[in-house]
C-alpha positions in Angstrom: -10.8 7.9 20.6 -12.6 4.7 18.8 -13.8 2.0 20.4 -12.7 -1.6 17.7 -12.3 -4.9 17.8 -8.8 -6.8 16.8 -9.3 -8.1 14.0 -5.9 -9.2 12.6 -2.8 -8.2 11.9 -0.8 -6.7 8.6 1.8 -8.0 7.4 4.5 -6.0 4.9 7.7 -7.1 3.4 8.6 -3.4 2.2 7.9 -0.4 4.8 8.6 2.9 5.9 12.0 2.5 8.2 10.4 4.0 11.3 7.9 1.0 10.9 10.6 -1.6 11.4 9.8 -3.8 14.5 5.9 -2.4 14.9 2.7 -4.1 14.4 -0.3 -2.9 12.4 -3.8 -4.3 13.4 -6.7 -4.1 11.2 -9.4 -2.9 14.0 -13.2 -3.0 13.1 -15.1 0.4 15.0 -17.4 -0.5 17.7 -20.1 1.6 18.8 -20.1 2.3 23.0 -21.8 -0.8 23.5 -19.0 -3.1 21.6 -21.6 -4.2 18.7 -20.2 -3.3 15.6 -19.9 -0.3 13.9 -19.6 0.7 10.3 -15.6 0.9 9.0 -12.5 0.0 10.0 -9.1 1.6 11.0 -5.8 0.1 10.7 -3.6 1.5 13.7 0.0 0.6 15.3 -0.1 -1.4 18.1 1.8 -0.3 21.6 -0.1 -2.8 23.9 0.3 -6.2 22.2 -3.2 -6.3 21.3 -4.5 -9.9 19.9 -7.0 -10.6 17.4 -10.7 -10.9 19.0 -9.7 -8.5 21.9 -11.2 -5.1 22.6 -8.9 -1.6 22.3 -8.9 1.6 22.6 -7.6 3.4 19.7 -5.8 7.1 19.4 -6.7 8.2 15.8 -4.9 11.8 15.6 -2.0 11.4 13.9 -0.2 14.5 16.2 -1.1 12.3 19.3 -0.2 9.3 17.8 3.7 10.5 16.7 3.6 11.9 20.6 3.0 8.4 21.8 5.5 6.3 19.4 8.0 9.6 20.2 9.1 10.1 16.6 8.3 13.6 15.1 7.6 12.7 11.6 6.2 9.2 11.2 3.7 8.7 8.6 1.0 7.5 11.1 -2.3 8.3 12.2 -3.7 5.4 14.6 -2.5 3.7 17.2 -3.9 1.3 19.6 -3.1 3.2 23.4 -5.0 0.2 25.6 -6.4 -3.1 25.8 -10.5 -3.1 27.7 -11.2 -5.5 29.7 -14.8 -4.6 30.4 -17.4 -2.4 28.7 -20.1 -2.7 31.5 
């Protein structure tokens, strides 16, 4: 699991069909306190994450086709939760 912030959202005219109707998110890594972390990872999102908000993010692409429930879908990340406190 890693700990980013929202930090905006991709947008793709041409995509995989299994993408259709999903949202990627560009997430910046956090460390466990929230400050910021080196690196990035661009995940789906299945929470309706914003940008600026704090998530929880799956990044194992086995768990991750689990969650969306599609066997082979070219993914590896995907935001599973939304924090609402780190304290």
């Amino acid at each position: 699991m890693i700990l980013g912030r929202v930090a905006g959202r991709i947008t793709s005219t041409i995509g995989h069909r299994d993408m259709a109707g999903r949202t990627l998110l560009v997430c910046d890594k956090l460390d466990a306190q929230g400050r910021p972390a080196h690196g990035y990872v661009i995940a789906i999102d299945t929470v309706g994450a914003g940008a600026g908000q704090t998530v929880i993010i799956l990044d194992e692409g086995t768990g991750a086709r689990q969650i969306l429930g599609v066997a082979d879908m070219p993914v590896r990340s995907v935001v599973v939760g939304v924090v609402d406190d780190l304290g």
